[in-house]
C-alpha positions in Angstrom: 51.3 72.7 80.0 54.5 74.1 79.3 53.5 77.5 78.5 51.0 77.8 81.8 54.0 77.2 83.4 55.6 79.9 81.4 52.5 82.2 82.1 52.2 81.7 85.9 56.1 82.1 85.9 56.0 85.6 84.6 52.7 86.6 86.3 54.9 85.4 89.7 57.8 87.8 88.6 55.7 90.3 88.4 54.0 90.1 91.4 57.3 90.1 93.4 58.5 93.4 92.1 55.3 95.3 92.4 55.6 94.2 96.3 59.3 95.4 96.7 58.3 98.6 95.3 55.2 98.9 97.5 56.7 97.9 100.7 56.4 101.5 101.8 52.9 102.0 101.9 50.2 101.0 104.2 50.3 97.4 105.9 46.9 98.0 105.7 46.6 98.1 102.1 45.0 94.2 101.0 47.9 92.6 98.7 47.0 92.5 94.4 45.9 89.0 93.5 47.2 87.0 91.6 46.7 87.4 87.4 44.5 84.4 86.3 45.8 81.0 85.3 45.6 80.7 81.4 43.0 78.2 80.8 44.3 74.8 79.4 45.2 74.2 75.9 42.8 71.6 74.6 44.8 68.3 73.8 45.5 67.5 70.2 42.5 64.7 68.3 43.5 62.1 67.4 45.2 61.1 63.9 41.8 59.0 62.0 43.2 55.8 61.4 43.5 54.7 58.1 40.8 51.9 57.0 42.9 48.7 56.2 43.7 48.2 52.5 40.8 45.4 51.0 42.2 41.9 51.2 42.8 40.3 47.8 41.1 36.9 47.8 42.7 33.7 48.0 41.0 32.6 44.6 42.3 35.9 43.0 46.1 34.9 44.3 46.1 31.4 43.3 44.4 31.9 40.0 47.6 33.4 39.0 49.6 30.0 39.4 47.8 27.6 37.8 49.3 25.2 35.4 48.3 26.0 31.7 46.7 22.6 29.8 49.4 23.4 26.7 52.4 22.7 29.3 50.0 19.0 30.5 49.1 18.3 27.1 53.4 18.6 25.8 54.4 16.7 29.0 55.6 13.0 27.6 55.3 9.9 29.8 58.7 8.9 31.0 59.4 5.2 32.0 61.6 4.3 35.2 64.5 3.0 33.3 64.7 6.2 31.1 64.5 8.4 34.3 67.5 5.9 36.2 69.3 6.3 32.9 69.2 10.0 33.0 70.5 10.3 36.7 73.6 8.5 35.6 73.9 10.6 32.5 73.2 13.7 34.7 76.0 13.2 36.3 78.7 11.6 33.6 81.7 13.3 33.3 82.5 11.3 30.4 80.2 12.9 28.1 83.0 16.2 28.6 86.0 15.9 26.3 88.4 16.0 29.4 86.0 13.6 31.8 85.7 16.5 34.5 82.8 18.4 33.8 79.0 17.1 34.0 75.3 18.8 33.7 75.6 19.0 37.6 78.8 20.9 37.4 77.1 23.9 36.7 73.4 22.9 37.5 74.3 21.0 41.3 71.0 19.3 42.6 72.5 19.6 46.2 72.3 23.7 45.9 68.9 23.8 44.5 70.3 23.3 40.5 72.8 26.2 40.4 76.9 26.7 41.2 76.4 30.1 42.9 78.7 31.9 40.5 78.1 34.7 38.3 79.0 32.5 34.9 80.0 29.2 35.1 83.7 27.5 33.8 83.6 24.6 31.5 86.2 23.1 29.6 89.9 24.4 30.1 88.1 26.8 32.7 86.6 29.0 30.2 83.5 30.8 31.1 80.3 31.3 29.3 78.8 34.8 29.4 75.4 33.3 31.0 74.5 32.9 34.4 73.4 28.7 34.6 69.4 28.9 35.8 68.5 26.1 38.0 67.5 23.0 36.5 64.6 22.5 39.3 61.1 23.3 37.5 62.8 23.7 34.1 60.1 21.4 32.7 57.2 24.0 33.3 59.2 26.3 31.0 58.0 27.7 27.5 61.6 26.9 25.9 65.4 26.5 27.8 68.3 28.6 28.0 67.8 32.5 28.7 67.3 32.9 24.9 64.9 30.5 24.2 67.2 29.1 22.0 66.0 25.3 23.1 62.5 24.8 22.7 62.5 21.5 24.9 64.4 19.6 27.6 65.7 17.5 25.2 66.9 20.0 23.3 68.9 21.8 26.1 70.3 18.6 27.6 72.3 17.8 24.0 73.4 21.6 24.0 76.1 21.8 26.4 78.1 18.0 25.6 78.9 19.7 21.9 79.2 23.7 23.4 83.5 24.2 23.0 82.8 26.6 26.2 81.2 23.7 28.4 81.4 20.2 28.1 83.4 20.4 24.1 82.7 17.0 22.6 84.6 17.3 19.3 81.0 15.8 18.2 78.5 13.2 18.2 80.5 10.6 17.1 82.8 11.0 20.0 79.9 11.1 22.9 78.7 7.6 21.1 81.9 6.2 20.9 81.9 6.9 24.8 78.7 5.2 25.5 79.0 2.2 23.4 82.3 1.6 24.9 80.8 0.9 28.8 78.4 -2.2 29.0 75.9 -1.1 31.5 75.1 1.7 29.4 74.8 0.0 26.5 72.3 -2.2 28.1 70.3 0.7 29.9 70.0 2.1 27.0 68.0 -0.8 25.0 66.1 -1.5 28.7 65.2 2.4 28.3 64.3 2.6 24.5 63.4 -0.8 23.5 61.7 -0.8 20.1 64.5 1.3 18.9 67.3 -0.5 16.7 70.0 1.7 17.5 68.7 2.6 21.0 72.5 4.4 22.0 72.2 7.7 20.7 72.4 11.2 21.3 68.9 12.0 21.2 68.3 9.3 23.4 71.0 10.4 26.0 69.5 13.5 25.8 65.9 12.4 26.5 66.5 10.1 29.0 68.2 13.1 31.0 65.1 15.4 30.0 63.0 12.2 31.8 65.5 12.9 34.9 64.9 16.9 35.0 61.3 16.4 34.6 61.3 14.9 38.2 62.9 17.6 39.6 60.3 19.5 41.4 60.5 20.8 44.6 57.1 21.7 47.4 56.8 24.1 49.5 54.5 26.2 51.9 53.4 28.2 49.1 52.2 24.7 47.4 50.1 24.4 50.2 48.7 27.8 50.2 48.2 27.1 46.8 46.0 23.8 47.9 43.6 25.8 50.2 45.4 26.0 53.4 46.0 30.5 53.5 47.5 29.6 56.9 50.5 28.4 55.4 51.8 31.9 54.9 52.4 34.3 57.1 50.9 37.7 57.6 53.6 39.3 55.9 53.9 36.8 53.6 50.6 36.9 52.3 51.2 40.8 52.5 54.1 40.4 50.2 52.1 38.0 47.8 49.0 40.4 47.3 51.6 43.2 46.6 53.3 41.2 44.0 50.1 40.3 42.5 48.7 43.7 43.2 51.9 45.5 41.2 51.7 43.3 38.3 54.9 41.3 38.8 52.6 38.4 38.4 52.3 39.3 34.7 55.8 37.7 34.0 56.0 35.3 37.1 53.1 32.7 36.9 52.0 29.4 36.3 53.2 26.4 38.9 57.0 27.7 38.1 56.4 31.2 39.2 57.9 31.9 36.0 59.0 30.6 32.9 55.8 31.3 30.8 57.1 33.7 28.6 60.1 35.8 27.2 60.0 39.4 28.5 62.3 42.6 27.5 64.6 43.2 30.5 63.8 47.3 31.1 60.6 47.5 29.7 60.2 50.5 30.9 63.4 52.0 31.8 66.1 50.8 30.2 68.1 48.3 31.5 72.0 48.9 31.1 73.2 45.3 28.9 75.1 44.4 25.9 73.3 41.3 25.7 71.1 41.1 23.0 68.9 38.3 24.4 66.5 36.2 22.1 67.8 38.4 19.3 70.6 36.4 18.8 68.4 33.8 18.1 65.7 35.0 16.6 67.2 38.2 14.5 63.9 39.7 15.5 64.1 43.6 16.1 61.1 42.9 18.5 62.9 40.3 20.6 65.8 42.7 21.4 67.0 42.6 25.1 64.4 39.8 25.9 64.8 36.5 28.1 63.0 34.2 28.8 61.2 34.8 32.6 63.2 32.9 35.4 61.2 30.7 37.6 61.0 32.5 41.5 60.9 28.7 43.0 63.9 28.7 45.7 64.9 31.8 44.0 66.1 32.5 47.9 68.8 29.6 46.9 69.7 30.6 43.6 71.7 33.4 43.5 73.6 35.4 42.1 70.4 36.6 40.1 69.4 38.1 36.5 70.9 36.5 33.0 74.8 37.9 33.8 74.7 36.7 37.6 75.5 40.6 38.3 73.4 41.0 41.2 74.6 39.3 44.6 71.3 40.3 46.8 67.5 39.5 46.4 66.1 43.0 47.9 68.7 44.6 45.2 67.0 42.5 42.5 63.1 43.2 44.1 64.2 46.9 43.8 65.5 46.8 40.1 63.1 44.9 38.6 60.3 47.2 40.2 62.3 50.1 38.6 62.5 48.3 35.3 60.2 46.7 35.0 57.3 48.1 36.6 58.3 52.1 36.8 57.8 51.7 40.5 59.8 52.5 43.8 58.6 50.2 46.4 59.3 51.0 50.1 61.6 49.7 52.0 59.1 48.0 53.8 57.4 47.0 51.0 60.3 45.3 49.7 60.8 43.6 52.7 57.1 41.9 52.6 57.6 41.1 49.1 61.5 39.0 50.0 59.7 37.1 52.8 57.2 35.7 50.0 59.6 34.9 47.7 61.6 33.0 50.9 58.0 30.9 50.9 58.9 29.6 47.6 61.9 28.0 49.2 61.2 24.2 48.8 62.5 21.1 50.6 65.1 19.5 48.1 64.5 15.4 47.5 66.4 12.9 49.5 69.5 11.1 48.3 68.0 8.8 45.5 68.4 12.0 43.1 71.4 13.9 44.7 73.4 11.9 45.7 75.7 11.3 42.8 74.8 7.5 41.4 77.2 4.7 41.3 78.7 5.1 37.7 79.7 2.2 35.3 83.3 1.5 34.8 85.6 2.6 31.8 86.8 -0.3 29.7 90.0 -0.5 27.2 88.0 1.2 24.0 86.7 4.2 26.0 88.0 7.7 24.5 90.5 9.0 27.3 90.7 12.5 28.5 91.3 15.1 26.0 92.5 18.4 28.2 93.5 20.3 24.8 
């Protein structure tokens, strides 16, 4: 339109000087027309639409979650008293040498099982050099710690009351001296394990905690997605699930935990830039260099700072980088956006005050060890 405009512009330019020239000659001469209008330029098609990407299927996504029978089948049956035993124990500052540090210290239950700091401080404020991983869905792990070094629960829960970086027990005769010295635990302990002759023990304490942790699951919308009901995501929600699945991030995060299922070299295909050395350190396996075990993504919107040093502070940072890593991919901006508001789905609602809140504790009596700040 423009350039008619142009066009019939000139062609009127023109036409007025060719009259001023003429003006002498005969009034009888008939005036020049007008040049033709240009005809119209045709208007631009329109852009084909591009045909809508093929919807994965809500089988296909939840096939990728589902429990495996070797985590059923290594699940043990945990009585009440043994699960009430392990929420006191939970929280028991007395099983620290100086009586101020507990599990939740670094694993809160009231901030979805983490302390929202990079590393956390244990005794005499040192600090370890591992970020603490939520204790929520720890039971549908393959093993406990980043480095696998735990292979159950139990295992882990004994860990930290002996670690001279967290809770520093000078041992286990120090922790038993503790518990044999308060009544009430003495007694829970022979309600909890009763066909055992020495039911106070470590191992005990640290099963009955295990019996605690395994109860602490959270639901959410996802579960029910998960149940049948695909309108309990939203559209970019379900967008950002099928392009997780679809870019093979559910190859590392599966199973009910989202993760947890195995151990995984961080910067498998670029290299990640760490000292740590991973399940090395445990294993002294060339092969198991740089690996960690796979976090669970459950309430991973909650559980920040992210990754095994606690080194990155936003989740779209840590979509980006592990796509980068891990996958050799660059995901747009958009895409990464999709992708954050599934992971927010995994966001559960945390259980009521019978687990947090912290549990009415039994008192010291003359024989317990006091605090020991050295």
């Amino acid at each position: 339109m423009m350039r008619n405009r142009l066009l019939l512009g000139v062609g009127l330019v023109s036409l007025g000087a060719f009259s001023s020239s003429c003006s002498k000659e005969s009034k009888e001469s008939p005036p020049a027309a007008p040049p033709p209008a240009a005809a119209a330029a045709p208007a631009p098609a329109p852009a084909p639409e591009e045909p809508p990407k093929p919807r994965m299927s809500h089988e296909k996504l939840v096939s990728f979650f589902r429990p495996s029978a070797a985590v059923k089948a290594a699940t043990p049956e945990d009585t009440a008293a043994q699960i009430a035993l392990g929420r006191m124990l939970f929280f028991e500052n007395r099983l620290s040498k100086n009586h101020d540090i507990s599990c939740n210290s670094c694993h809160d239950l009231a901030t979805f099982g983490v302390d929202g700091k990079p590393t956390s401080e244990g005794h005499k404020g040192q600090k370890g050099t591992r970020n603490a991983p939520t204790v929520f869905h720890a039971a549908g792990h393959i093993a406990q710690f980043w480095d696998g070094r735990a292979a159950t629960l139990e295992e882990q829960a004994s860990g930290p009351m002996m670690n001279p970086v967290e809770m520093a027990m000078p041992g286990e005769k120090q922790v038993l001296a503790t518990l044999n010295s308060i009544p009430q635990y003495v007694k829970s302990f022979k309600a909890s394990f009763p066909r055992e002759k020495k039911p106070v023990s470590v191992a005990n304490a640290a099963r009955a905690i295990a019996a605690f942790e395994r109860k602490l699951i959270t639901t959410s919308r996802f579960d029910k997605f998960l149940a049948g009901d695909e309108s309990a995501l939203t559209e970019q929600e379900r967008r950002g699930l099928e392009l997780f699945a679809a870019s093979g991030c559910t190859t590392c995060h599966n199973g009910p935990a989202v993760g947890g299922t195995s151990f995984q070299k961080l910067g498998l295909i670029e290299e990640y830039p760490t000292e740590d050395k991973g399940r090395f350190e445990v294993t002294k396996n060339e092969e198991d260099l740089h690996k960690f075990r796979v976090p669970t993504l459950r309430n991973v919107e909650k559980t920040g700072p992210w990754f095994h040093d606690g080194s990155v502070k936003e989740l779209p940072q840590a979509v980006r980088l592990m796509a980068k890593h891990q996958l050799g991919m660059a995901f747009a901006d958009a895409e990464v956006d999709d992708i954050v508001a599934f992971l927010k789905s995994l966001t559960g609602a945390l259980p009521g005050p019978e687990v947090l809140a912290p549990p009415t504790l039994p008192p010291s009596t003359r024989t317990t060890p006091k605090p020991d700040p050295t």
